[in-house]
N, C-alpha and C positions, 0 to 999 in steps of 0.2 A: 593786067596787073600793074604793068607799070603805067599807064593811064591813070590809074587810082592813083597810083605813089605821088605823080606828080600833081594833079587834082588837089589830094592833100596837102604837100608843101605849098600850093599857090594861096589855096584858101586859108593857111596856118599866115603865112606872108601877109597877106592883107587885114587878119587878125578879126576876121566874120565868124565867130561861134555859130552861126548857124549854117554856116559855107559848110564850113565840117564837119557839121552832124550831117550834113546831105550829103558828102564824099565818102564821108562813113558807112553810110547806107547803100551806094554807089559801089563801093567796095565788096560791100556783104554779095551785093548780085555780082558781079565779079568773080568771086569765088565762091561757086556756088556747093562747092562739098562744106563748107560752114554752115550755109543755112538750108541747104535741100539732104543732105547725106551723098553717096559716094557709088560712081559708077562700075562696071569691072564685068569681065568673064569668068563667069562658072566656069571652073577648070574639072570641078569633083564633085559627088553628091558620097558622104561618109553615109545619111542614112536621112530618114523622110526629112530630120527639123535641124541637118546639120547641112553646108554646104561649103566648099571653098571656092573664092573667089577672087581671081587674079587680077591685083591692085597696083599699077607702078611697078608693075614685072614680080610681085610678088604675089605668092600666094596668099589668103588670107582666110582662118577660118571664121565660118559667119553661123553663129547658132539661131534660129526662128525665135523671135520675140513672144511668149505669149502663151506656147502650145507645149503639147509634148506628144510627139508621136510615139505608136507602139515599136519597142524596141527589135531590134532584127530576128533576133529566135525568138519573138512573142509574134502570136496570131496578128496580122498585117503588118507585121513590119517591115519583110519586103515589099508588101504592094504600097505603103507607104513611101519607101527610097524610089520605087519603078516609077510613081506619080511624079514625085520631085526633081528625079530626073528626067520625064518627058516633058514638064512645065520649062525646065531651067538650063539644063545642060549642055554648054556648048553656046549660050546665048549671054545677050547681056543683061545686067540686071542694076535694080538703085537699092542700096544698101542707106537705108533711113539708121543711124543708129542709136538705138536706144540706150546700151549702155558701151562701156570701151570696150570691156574685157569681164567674162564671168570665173569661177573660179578655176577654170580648167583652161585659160585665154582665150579662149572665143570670143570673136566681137558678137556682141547681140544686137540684133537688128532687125526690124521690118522692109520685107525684102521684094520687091517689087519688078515682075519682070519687066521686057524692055517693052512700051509700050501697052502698058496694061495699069488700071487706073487700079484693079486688084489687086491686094498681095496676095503672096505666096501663100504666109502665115495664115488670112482666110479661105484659101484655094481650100487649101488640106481639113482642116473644119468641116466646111462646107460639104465638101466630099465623104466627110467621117472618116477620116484616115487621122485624125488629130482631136485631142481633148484641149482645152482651154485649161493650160496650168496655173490658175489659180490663186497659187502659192505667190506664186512674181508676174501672176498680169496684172498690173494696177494702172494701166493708161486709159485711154478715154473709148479705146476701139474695146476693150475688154468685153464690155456690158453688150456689145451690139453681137461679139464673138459667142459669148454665151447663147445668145437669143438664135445664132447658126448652126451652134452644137445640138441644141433642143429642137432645132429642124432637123437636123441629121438625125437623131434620134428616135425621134417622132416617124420617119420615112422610112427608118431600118438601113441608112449608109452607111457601107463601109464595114469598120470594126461595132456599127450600133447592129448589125444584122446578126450576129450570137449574144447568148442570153449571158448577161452579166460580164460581161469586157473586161478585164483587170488592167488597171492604168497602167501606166508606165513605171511611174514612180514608186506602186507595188511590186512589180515585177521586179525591179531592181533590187529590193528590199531582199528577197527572197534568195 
């Protein structure tokens, strides 16, 4: 970081507009929690699409970007958390984040473990331990998530294996 800092001042000094758009750039890989998102250990899994993860000695909760698993007293909701936690728990993970904080603080984020070009968020899909919600997935992975949930489905995974699954966000309702 301080390589960049001085990089800067030198190329600001010699007055190259384009020195410093290339230090700039130099900078961004340098820090790379700006342009990649944010490293850390799963300290907790609260439940399948929820997870904490210890950032700069703090805890930090991180909600799954996209999904909504079934809730703990609804049918998979623990084999949901039990997935979550044998993919994540105790290990490290990149925390892409999509938004800061949702309305309860959670950071939102696609969450990727360490060495795995997979997320989380499509692990659990994939698996049918997770619906694509819909409601707030509007990124570019959305449409291909979809097309994973209609696999699961289609195959009988997961929670698609009984007849008529009640979402999550029903179940809440209730």
């Amino acid at each position: 970081m301080l390589l960049c800092v001085w990089l800067v001042r030198r190329m600001w000094s010699e007055g190259r507009m384009r020195r410093i758009v290339y230090a700039l750039l130099l900078c961004l890989l340098c820090v790379p929690s700006f342009a990649f998102g944010w490293t850390g250990k799963v300290v907790g899994v609260v439940d399948g699409d929820t997870i904490d993860v210890l950032r700069y000695g703090v805890s930090v909760r991180v909600r799954l970007y996209g999904i909504d698993c079934p809730e703990k007293h609804q049918d998979f909701g623990e084999r949901a958390k039990k997935y979550t936690a044998e993919q994540v728990f105790g290990g490290e993970v990149n925390v892409n984040t999509v938004a800061d904080t949702d309305r309860y603080g959670r950071v939102v984020g696609i969450v990727y473990p360490n060495g795995s070009s997979k997320s989380l968020n499509e692990m659990l899909i994939q698996e049918g331990l997770a619906w694509v919600f819909t409601r707030y997935c509007t990124s570019s992975e959305c449409s291909r998530w979809s097309g994973m949930e209609a696999m699961a489905r289609k195959f009988g995974l997961g929670l698609w294996s009984v007849k008529n699954p009640v979402p999550p966000w029903e179940f809440r309702r209730k």
